[in-house]
DRENPA-106950 format. One record per residue: residue number from 1; residue in three letters; x, y, z of N, C-alpha, C, O in turn. Coordinates in nm, 3 decimals. Each point is the difference from the previous one (the first is absolute). Example, Ala and Ser with C-alpha at 12.3 -4.5 7.8 and 13.67 -1.06 7.14 Angstrom:
BEGIN
1_ALA_1.319_-0.569_0.780_-0.089_0.119_0.000_0.090_0.120_0.000_0.104_-0.002_0.066
2_SER_-0.139_0.107_-0.138_0.082_0.119_0.006_-0.077_0.109_0.073_0.051_0.111_0.017
***
This chain:
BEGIN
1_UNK_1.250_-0.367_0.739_-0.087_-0.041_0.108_-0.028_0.122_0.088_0.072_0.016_0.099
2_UNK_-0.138_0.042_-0.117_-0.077_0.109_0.023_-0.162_0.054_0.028_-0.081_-0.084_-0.039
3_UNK_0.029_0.185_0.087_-0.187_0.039_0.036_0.004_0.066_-0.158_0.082_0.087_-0.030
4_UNK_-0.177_-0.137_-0.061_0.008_0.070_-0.118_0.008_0.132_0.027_0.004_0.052_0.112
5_UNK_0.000_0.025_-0.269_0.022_0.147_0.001_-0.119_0.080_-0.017_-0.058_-0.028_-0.104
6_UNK_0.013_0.104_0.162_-0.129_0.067_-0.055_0.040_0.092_-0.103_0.088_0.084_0.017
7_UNK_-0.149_-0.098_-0.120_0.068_0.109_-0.130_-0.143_0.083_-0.018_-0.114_-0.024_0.040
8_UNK_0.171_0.137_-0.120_-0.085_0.075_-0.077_0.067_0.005_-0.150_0.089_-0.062_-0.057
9_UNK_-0.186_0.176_0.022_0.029_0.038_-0.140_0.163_0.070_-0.008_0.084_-0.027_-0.086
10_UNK_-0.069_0.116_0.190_0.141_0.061_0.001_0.113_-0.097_0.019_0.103_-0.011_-0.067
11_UNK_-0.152_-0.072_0.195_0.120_-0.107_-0.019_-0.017_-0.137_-0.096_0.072_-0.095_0.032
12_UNK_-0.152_0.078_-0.138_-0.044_-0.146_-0.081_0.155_0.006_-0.075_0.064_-0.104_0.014
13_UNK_-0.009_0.191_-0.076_0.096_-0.022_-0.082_0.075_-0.053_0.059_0.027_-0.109_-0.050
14_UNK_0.050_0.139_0.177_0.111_-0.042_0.054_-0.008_-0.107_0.057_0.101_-0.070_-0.001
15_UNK_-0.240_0.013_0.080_0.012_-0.103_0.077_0.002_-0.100_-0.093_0.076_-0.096_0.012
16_UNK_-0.178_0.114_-0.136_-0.071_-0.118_-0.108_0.091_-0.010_-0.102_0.091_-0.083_-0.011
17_UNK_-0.120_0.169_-0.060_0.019_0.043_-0.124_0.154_-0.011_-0.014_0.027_-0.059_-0.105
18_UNK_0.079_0.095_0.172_0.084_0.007_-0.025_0.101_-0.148_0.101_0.122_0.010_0.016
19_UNK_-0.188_-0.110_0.028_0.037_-0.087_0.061_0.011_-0.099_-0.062_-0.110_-0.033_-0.045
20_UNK_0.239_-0.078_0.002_0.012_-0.088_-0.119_-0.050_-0.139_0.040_-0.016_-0.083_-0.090
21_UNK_-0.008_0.055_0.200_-0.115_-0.118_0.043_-0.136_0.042_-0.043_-0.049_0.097_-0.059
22_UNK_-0.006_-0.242_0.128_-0.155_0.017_0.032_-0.069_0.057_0.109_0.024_-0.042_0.113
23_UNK_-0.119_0.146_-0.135_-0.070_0.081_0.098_-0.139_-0.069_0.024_-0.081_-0.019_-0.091
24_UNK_0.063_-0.013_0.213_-0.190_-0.032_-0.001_-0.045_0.131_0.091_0.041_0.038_0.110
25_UNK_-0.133_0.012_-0.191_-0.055_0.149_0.088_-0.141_-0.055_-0.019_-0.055_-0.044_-0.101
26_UNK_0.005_0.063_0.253_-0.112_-0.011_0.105_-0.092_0.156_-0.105_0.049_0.110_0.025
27_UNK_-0.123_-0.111_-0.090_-0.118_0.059_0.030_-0.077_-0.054_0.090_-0.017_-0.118_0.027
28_UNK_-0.063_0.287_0.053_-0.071_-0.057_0.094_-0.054_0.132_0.038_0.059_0.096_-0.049
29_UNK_-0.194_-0.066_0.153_-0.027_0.083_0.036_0.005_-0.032_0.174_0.055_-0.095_0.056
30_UNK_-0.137_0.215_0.011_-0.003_-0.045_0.148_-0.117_-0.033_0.040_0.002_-0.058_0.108
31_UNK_-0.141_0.077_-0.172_-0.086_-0.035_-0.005_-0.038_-0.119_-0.027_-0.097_-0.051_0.054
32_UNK_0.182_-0.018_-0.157_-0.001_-0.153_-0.053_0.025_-0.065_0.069_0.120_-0.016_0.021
33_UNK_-0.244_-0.079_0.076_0.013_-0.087_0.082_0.089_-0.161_-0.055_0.057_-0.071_0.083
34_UNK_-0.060_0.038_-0.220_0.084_-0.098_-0.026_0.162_0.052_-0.029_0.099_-0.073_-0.005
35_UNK_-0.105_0.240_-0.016_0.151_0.021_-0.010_0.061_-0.010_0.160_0.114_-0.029_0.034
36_UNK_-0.194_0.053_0.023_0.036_-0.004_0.178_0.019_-0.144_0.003_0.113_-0.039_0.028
37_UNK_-0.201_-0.046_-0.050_0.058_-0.154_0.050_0.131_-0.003_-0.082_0.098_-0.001_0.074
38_UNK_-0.075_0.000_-0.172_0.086_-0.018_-0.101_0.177_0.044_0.058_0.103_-0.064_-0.021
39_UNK_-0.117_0.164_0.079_0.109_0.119_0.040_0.080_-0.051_0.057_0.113_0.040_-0.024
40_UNK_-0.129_-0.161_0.135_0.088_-0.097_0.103_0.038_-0.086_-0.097_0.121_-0.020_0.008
41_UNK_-0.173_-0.042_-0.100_0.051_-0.099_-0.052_0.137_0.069_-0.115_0.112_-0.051_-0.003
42_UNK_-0.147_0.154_-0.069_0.085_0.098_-0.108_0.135_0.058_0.089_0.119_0.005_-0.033
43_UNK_-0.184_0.036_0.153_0.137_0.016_0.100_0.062_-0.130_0.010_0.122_0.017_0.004
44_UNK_-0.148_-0.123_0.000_0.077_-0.072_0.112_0.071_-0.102_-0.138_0.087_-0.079_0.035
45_UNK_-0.122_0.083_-0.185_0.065_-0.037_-0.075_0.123_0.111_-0.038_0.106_-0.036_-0.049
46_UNK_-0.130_0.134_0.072_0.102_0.107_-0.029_0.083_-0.020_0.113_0.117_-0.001_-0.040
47_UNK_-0.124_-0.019_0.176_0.109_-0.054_0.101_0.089_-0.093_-0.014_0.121_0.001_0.025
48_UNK_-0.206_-0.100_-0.078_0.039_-0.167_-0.045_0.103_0.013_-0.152_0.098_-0.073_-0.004
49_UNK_-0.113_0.126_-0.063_0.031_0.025_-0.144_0.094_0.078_-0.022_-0.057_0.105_0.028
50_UNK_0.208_-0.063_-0.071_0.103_0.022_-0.070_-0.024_0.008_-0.139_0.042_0.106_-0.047
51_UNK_-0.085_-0.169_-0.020_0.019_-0.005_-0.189_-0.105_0.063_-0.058_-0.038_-0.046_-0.107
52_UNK_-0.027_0.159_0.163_-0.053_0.102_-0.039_-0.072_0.127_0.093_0.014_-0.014_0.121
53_UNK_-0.078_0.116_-0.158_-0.007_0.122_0.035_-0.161_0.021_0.035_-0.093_-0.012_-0.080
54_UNK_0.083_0.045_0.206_-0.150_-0.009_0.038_-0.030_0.175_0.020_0.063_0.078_0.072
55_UNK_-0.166_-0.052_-0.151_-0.057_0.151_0.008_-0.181_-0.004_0.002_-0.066_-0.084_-0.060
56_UNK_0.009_0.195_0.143_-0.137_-0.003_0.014_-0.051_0.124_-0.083_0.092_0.071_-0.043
57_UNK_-0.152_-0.052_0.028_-0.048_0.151_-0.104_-0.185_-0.026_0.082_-0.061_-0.106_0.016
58_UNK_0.013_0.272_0.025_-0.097_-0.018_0.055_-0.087_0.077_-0.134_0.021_0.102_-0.065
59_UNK_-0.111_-0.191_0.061_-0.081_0.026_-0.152_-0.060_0.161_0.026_-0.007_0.079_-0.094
60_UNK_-0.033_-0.041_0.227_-0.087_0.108_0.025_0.117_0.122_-0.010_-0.051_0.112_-0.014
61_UNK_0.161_-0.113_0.018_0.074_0.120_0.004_0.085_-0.012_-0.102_0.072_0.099_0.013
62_UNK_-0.028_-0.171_-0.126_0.087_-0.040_-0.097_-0.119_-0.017_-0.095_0.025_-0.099_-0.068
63_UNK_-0.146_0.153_0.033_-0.102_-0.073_-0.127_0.057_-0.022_-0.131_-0.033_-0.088_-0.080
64_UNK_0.140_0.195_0.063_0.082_-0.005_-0.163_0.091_-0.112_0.027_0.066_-0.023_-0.102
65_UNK_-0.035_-0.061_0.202_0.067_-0.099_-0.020_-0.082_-0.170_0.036_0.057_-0.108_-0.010
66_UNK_-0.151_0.123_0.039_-0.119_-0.097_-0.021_-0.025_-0.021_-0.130_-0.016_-0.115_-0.043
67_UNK_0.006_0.262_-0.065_-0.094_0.000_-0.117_0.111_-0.058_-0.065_-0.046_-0.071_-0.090
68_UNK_0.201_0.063_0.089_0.099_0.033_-0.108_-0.015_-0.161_0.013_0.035_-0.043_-0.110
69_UNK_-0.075_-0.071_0.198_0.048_-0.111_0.035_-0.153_-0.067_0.000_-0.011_-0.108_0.057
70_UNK_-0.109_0.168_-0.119_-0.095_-0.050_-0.061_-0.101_-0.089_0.165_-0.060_-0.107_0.001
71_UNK_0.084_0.219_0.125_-0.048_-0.045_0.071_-0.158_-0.004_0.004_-0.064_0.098_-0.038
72_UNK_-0.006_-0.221_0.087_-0.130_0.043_0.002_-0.064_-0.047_0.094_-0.123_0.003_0.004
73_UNK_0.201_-0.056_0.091_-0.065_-0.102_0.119_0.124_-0.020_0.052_0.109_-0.004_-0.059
74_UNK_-0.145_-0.014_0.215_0.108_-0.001_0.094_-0.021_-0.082_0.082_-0.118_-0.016_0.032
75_UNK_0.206_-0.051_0.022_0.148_0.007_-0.052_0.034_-0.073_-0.076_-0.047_-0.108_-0.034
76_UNK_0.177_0.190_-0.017_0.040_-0.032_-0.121_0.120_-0.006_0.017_0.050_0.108_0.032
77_UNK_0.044_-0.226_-0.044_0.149_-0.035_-0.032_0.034_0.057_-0.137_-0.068_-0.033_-0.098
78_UNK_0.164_0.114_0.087_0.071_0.011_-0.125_0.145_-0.067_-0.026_0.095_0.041_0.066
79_UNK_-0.079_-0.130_-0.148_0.187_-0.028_-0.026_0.061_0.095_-0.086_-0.026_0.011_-0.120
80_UNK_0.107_0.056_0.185_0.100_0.070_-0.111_0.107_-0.002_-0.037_0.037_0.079_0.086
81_UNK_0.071_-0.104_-0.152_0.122_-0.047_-0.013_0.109_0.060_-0.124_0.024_-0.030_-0.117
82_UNK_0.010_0.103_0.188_0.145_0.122_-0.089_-0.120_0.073_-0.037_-0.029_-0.036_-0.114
83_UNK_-0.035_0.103_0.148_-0.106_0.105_-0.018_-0.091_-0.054_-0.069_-0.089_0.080_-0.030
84_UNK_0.073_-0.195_-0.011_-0.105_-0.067_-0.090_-0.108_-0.100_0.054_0.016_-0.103_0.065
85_UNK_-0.130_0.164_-0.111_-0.199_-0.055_0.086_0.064_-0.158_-0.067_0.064_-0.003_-0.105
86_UNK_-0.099_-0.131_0.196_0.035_-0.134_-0.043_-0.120_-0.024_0.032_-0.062_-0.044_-0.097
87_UNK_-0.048_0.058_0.257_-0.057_-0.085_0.033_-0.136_0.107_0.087_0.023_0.113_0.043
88_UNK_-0.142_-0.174_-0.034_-0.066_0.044_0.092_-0.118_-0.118_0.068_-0.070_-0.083_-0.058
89_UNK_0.082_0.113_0.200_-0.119_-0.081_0.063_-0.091_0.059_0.052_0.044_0.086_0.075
90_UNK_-0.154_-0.091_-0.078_-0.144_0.069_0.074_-0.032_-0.098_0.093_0.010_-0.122_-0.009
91_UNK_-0.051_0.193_0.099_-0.086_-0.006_0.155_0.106_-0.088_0.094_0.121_-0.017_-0.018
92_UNK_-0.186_-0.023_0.100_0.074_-0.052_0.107_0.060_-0.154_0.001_-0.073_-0.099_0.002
93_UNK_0.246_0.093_-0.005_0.044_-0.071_-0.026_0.088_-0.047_0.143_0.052_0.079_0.078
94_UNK_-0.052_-0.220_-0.067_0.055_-0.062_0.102_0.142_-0.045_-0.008_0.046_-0.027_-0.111
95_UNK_0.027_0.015_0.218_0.139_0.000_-0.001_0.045_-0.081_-0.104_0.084_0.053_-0.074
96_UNK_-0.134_-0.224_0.038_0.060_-0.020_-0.098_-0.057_0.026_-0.135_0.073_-0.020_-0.097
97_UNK_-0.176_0.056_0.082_0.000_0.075_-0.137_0.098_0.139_-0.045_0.069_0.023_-0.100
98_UNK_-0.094_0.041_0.201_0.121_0.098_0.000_0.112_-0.030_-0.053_0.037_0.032_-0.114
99_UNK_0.040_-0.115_0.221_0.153_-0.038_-0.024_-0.010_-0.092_-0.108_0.113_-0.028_-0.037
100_UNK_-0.216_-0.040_-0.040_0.011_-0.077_-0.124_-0.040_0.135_-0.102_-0.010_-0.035_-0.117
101_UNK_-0.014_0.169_0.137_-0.018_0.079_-0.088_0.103_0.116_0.001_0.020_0.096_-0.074
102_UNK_0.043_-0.149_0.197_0.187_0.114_-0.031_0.097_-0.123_-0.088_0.095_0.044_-0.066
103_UNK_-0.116_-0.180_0.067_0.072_-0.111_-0.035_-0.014_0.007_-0.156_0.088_-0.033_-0.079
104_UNK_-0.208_0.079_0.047_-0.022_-0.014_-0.155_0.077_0.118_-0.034_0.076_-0.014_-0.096
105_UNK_-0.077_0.127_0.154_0.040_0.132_-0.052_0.151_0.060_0.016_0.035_0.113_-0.034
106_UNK_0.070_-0.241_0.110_0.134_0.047_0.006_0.082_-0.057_-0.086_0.119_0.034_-0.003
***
């Protein structure tokens, strides 16, 4: 229960990759007016939430980690779990779709 992690490419291994739960990482830019609505709701399940790992990756400064995760529209939820792609959601998703899309992925 934690403010997710902002990762990059230098830190993806350690925060993601090497974490034996489920990760949901926030693609998103700052320009993306639905990743901005989106951002309160992704925080405030990562406050609320214990049984997995909340990380943001900003598409404009990380692009090799957008492309590796087949981004093409934002925002974009990724599930990851023991370093392994399970799940992805596009565009703007509401609290309980969210938390019914960390529920499928733990």
């Amino acid at each position: 229960m934690s403010e997710p992690i902002h990762v990059s490419l230098d830190s993806f291994a350690a925060e993601v990759e090497s974490f034996p739960g489920t990760v949901l990482i926030d693609f998103w830019a700052e320009w993306c007016m639905p990743c901005r609505m989106m951002a309160p709701i992704f925080e405030d399940l990562a406050k609320s939430r214990d049984d997995a790992k909340f990380c943001k990756v900003n598409v404009d400064e990380n692009p090799d980690l957008a492309m590796k995760f087949g981004i093409d529209a934002i925002p974009a939820i990724v599930a990851v779990k023991g370093g392994r792609y399970l799940d992805k959601s596009v565009g703007y998703t509401d609290r309980d779709k969210l938390e019914s899309f960390l529920e499928e992925n733990l």
